[in-house]
C-alpha positions in Angstrom: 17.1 29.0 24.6 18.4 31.4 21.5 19.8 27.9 19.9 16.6 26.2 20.2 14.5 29.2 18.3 17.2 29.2 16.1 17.7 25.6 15.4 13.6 25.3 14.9 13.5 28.5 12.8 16.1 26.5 10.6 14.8 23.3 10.4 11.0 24.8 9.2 12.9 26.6 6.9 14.5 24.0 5.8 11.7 21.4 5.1 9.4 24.3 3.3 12.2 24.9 1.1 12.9 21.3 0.4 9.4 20.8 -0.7 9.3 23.5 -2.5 12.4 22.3 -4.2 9.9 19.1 -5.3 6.8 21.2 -6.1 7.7 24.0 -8.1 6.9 23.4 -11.7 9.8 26.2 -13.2 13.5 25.3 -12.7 14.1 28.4 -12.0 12.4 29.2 -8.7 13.1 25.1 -8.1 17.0 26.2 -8.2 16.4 29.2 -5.6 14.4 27.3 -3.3 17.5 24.4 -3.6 19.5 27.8 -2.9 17.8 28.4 0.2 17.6 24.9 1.3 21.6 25.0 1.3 22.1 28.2 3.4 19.3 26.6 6.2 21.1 23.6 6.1 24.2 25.5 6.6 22.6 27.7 9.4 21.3 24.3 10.9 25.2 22.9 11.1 26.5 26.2 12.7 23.9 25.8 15.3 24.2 22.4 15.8 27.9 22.8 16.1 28.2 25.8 17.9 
């Protein structure tokens, strides 16, 4: 049950951080939203994994 919250907590973050990666107009908050896309994704693997 944790995985699963975790895993879906991960995932959202994931895909509102990717568009935002798309939408932002100033490199700089496109670059920490990429930032934060990475570290979900890397969350996503040790939960997928684990």
């Amino acid at each position: 049950m944790g995985h699963t919250i975790l895993y879906i907590i991960f995932v959202v973050g994931l895909m509102v951080s990717a568009t935002g990666v798309v939408l932002m107009r100033t490199p700089i908050h496109s670059l920490l939203l990429l930032v934060m896309a990475f570290f979900n994704a890397a969350g996503l693997f040790l939960v997928w994994g684990g």
